[in-house]
C-alpha positions as CSV (number, residue, x, y, z in Angstrom):
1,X,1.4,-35.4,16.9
2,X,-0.7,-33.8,13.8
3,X,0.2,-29.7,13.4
4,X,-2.3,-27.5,14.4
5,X,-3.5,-25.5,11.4
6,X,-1.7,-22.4,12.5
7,X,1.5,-24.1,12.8
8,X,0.7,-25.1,9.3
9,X,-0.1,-21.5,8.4
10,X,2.9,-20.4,10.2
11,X,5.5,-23.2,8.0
12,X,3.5,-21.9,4.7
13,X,4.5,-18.4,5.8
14,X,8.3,-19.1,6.5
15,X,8.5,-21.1,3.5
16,X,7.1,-18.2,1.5
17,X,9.8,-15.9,3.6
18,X,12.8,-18.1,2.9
19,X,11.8,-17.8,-0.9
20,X,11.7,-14.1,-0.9
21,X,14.6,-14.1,0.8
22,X,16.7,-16.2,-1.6
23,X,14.6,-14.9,-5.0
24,X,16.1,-15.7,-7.8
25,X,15.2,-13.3,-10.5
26,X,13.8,-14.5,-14.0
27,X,12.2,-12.7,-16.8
28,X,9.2,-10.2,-15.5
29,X,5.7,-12.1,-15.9
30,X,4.3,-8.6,-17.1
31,X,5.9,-5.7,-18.9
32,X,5.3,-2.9,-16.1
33,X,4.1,-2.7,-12.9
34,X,2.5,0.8,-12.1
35,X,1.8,1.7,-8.5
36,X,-0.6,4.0,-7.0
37,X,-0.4,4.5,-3.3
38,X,0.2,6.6,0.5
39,X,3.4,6.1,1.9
40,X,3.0,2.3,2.4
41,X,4.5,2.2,-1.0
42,X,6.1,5.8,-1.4
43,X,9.8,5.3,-2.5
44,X,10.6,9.0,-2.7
45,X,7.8,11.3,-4.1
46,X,7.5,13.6,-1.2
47,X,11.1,13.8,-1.1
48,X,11.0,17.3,-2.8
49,X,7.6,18.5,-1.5
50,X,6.8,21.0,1.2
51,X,5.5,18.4,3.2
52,X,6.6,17.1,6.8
53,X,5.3,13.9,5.7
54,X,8.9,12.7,4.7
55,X,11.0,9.9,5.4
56,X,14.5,10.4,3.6
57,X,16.7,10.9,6.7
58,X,18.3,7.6,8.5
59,X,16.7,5.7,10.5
60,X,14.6,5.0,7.4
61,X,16.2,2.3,5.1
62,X,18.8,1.3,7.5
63,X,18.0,-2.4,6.2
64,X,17.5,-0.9,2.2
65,X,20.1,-1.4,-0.1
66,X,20.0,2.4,-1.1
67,X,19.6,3.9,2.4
68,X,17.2,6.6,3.6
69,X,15.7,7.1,-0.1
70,X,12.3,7.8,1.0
71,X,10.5,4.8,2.2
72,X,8.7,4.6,5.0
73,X,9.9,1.4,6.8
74,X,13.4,0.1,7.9
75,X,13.7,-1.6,4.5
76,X,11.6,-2.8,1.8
77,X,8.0,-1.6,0.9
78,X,5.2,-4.0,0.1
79,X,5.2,-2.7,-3.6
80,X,8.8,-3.3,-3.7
81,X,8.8,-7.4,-2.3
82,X,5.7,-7.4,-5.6
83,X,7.8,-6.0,-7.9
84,X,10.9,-8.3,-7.2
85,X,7.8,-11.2,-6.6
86,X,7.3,-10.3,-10.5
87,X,10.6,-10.5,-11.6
88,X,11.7,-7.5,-11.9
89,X,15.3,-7.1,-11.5
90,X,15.1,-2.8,-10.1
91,X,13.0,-1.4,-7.9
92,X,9.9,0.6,-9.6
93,X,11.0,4.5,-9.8
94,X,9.3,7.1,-8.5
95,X,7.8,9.4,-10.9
96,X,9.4,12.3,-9.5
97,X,12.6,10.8,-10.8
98,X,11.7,8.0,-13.4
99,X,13.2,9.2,-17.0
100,X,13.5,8.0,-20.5
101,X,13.3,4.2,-21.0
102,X,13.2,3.2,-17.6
103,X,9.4,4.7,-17.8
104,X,8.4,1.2,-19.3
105,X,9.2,-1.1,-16.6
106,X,6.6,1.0,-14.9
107,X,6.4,3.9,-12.7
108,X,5.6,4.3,-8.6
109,X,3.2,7.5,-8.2
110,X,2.6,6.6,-4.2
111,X,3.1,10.2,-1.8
112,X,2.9,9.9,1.9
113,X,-0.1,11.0,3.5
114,X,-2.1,11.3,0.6
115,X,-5.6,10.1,0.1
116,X,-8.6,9.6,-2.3
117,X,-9.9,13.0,-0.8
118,X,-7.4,16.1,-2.3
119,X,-7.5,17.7,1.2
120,X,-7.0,14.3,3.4
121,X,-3.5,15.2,5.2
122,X,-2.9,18.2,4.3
123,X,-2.2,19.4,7.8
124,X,1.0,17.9,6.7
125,X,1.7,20.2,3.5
126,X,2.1,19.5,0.1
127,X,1.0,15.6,-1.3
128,X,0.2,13.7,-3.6
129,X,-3.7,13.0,-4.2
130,X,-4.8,10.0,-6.0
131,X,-6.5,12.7,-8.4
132,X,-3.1,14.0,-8.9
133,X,-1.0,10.9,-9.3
134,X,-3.5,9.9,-12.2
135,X,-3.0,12.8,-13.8
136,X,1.2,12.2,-13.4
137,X,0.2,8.5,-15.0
138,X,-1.5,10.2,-18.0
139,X,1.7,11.9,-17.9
140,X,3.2,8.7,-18.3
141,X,1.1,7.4,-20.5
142,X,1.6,10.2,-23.6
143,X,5.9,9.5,-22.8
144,X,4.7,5.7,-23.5
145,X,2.9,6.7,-26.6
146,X,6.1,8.6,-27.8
147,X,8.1,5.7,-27.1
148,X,6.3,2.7,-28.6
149,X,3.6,4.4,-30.7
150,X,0.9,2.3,-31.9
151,X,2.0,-0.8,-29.8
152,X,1.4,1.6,-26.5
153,X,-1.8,1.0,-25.9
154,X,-1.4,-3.3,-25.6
155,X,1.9,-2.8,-23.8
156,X,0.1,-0.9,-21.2
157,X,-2.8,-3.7,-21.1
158,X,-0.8,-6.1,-20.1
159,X,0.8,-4.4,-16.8
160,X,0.0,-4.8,-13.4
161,X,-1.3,-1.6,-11.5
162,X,-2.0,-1.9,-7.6
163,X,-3.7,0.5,-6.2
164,X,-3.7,1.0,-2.0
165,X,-5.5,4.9,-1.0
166,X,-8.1,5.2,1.6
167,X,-6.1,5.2,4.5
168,X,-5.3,8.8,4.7
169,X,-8.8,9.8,4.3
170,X,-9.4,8.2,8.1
171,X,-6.3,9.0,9.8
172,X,-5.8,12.0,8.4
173,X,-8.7,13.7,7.3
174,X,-12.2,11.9,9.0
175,X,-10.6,10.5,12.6
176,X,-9.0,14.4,13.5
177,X,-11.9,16.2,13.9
178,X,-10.3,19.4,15.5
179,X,-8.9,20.0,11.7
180,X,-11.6,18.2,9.1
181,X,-15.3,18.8,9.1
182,X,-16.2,15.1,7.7
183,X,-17.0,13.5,10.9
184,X,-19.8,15.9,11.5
185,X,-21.1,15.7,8.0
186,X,-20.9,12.1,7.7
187,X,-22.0,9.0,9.9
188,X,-19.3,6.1,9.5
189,X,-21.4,4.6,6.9
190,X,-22.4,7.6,4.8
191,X,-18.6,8.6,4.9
192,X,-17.9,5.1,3.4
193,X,-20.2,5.7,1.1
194,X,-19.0,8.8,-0.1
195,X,-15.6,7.6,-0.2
196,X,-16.8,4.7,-2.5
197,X,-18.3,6.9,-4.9
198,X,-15.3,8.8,-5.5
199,X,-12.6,5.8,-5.4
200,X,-14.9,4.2,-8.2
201,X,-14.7,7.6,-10.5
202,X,-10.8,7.0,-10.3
203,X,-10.7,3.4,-10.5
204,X,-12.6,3.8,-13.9
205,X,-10.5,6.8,-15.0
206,X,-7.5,4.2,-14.3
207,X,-9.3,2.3,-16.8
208,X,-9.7,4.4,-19.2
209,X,-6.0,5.6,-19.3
210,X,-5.1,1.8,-20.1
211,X,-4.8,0.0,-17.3
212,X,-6.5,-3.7,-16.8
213,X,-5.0,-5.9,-14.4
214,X,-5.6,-3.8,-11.1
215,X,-5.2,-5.2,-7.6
216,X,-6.8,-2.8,-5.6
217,X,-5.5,-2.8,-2.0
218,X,-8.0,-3.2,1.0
219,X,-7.4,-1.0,3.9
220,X,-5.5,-3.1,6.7
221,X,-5.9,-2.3,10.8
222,X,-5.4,1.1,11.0
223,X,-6.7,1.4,14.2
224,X,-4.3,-0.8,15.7
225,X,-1.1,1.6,14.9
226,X,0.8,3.1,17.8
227,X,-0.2,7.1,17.0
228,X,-3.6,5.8,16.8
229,X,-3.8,4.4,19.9
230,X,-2.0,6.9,21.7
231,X,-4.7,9.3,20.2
232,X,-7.5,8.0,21.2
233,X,-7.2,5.0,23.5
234,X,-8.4,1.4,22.9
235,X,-11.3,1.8,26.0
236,X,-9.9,-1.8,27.3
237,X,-9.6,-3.3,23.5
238,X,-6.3,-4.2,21.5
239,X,-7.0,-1.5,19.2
240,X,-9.0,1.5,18.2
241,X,-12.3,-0.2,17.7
242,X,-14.2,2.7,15.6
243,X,-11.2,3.0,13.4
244,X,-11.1,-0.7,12.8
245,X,-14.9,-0.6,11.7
246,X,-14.8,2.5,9.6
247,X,-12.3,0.6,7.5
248,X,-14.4,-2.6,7.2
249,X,-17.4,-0.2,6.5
250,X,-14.9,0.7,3.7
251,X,-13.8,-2.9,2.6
252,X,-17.1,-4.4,2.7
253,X,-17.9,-1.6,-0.3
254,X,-15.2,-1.6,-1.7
255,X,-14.7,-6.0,-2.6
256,X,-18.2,-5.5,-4.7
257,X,-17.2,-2.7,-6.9
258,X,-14.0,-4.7,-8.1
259,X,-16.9,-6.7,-8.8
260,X,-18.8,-4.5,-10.9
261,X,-15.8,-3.4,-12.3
262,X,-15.0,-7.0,-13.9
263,X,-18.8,-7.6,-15.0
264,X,-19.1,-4.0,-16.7
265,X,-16.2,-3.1,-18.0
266,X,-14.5,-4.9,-20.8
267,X,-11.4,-6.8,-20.7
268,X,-11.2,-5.8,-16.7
269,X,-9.2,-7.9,-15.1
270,X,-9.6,-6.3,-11.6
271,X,-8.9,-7.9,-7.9
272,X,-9.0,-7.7,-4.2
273,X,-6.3,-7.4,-1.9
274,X,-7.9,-8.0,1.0
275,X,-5.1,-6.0,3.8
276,X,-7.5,-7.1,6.5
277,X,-8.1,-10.4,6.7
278,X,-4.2,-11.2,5.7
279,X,-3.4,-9.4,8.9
280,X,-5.7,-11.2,10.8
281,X,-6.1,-14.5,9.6
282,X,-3.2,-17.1,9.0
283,X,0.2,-16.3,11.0
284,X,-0.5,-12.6,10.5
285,X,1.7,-10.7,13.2
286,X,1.8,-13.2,15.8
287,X,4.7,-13.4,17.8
288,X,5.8,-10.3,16.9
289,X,5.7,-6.8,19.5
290,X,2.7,-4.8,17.8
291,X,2.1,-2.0,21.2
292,X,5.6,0.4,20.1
293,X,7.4,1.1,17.3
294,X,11.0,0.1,16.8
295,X,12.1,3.7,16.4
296,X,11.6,6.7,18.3
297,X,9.6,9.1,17.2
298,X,8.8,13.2,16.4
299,X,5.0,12.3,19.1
300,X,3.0,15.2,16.7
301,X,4.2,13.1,13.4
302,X,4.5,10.1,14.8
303,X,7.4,9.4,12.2
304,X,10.9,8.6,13.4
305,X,13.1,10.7,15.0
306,X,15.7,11.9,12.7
307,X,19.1,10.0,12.6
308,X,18.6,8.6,16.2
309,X,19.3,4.7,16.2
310,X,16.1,2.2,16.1
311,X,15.6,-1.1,18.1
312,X,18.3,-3.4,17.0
313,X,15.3,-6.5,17.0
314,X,13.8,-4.8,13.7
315,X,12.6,-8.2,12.6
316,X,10.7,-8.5,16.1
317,X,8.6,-5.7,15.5
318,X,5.0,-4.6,13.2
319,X,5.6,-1.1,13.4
320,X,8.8,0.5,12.4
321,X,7.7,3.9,13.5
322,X,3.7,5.3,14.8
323,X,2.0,4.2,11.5
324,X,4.3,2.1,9.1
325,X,5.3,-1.6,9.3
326,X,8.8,-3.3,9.2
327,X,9.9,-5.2,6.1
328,X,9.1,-8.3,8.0
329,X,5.7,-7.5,8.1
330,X,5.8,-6.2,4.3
331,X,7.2,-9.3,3.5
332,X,4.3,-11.3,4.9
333,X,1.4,-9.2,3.0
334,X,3.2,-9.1,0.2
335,X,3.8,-13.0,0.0
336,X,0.4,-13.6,0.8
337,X,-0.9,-10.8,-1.9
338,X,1.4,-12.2,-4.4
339,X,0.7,-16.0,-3.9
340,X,-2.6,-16.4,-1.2
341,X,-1.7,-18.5,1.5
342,X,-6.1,-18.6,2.3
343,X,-9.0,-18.0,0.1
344,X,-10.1,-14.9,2.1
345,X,-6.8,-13.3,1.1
346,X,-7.4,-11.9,-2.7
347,X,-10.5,-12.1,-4.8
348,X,-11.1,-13.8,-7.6
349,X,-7.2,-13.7,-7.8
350,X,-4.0,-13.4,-6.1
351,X,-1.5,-11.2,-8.5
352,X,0.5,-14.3,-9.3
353,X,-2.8,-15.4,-11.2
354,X,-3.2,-11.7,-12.1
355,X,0.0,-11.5,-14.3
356,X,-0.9,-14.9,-15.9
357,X,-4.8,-14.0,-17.4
């Protein structure tokens, strides 16, 4: 009997699982990997901020080699499965701690609840805007220059940067209207729109700071998260439809300016992760329980519950707490960023292809 072509999809998928499981490091494909994020790839930035947006306290990183450092998932980020998926043989630092050489194998600038709006989540205190973490990069940047002089400015051409922000801006700034005027300025679409115009002003001052292999980061289902849902109800669907179709109001704008980007600007070497369709097309999350999250959690954070013990069945689970995925499920995107399993999932390129061009 022929296999269906999701039982295909799904043997791709493990196949692509068992060899991230069994990775066998080699020499990096690209010099540095930079990363730009929320806490989907945070591995300790808020750590020190006056924030309640924090995740350095067990259950977080039972599965992680390090513990609780600040990531927001049982185990490995997405950003992390990339780095080791481009040889790396550490983890990226964050900036709050990265020092001296270690500076050129890249730098992680992600903070938790952060957005591509300054005031998105700050209900939550003190983060880390996208406006801000470039300005940390340029930072970075002028340490790079003092390190390798002259040859700083190719050495920083040929890293990979990702790039995942918008998120934030929805959950915590547009979809909480009791704190954040933007749903009553902005329809869905003009919102987008807005949103857009800004993201593109950063994208290009990421740029202009050096960078040129980008893979910028599509914004995934985040109307099907558990805090969501409890929120505002799904009105008989699986998820929270508005919030679903703000964020493909958001993707369908944003796919065309990477674009632009690569027609206007020279050398740009710029792609599209698309979050979306990877978590809806292929295996995705099937088979795994996507209505509760494995730990318990603080219901006005919707983080976990500090040092209580999480579902033992991690690996059964999408969501490790209310917003954040298990390392099961950032293995899958990240496989599937890093190598496409379907043509929907990056465009032009995956970031395999990104680190070769």
């Amino acid at each position: 009997m022929a296999f269906l072509d999701h039982d295909k999809a799904w043997i791709l998928f493990l196949v692509s699982l068992n060899l991230l499981q069994s990775w066998v490091l080699g020499a990096p494909q690209v010099p540095c990997y930079f990363i730009f994020g929320d806490s989907l790839a945070d591995d300790g930035n808020n750590n020190n901020l006056s924030t309640l947006a924090k995740s350095n306290y067990p259950p977080y990183g039972i599965d992680f080699p390090g513990g609780a450092t600040g990531r927001f998932t049982n185990g490995r980020t997405s950003v992390d499965i990339i780095a080791q998926l481009l040889g790396f043989d550490k983890y990226i630092q964050p900036f709050s701690t990265a020092s001296g050489d270690d500076i050129l194998q890249g730098v992680n600038y992600a903070s938790g609840v952060a957005g591509i709006r300054d005031e998105s989540g700050e209900q939550q205190g003190d983060r880390i805007s996208l406006n801000r973490q470039l300005g940390n990069h340029l930072i970075t940047v002028s340490r790079v220059e003092g390190i390798l002089g002259r040859n700083a400015s190719a050495y920083l051409n040929e890293c990979i940067y990702t790039v995942g922000m918008g998120s934030n801006d929805y959950i915590n700034n547009y979809f909480m209207p009791d704190i954040y005027p933007t749903s009553r300025m902005y329809t869905p679409e003009q919102y987008a729109d807005v949103l857009i115009k800004q993201y593109q002003q950063q994208l290009k001052t990421l740029y202009l700071y050096g960078a040129r292999k980008v893979a910028v980061i599509g914004l995934g289902l985040i109307g099907c998260t558990p805090a969501e849902i409890k929120r505002y109800g799904t009105n008989g669907s699986v998820c929270v439809d508005k919030i679903n179709n703000a964020a493909i109001l958001f993707n369908n704008r944003l796919q065309p300016l990477v674009d632009e980007f690569n027609s206007n600007l020279s050398d740009a070497k710029f792609t599209y992760i698309n979050m979306f369709a990877i978590s809806t097309t292929g295996p995705g999350t099937a088979g795994l329980i996507s209505n509760a999250s494995c730990c318990n959690v603080v219901e006005e954070l919707g983080t976990c519950v500090p040092f209580e013990t999480p579902c033992s069945n991690r690996s059964s689970y999408v969501f490790y707490d209310d917003f954040h995925p298990t390392e099961v499920v950032n293995l899958g995107f990240a496989a599937r960023a890093y190598n496409a399993l379907l043509t929907s999932d990056a465009s032009p390129y995956d970031i395999r292809k990104l680190a070769m061009i």
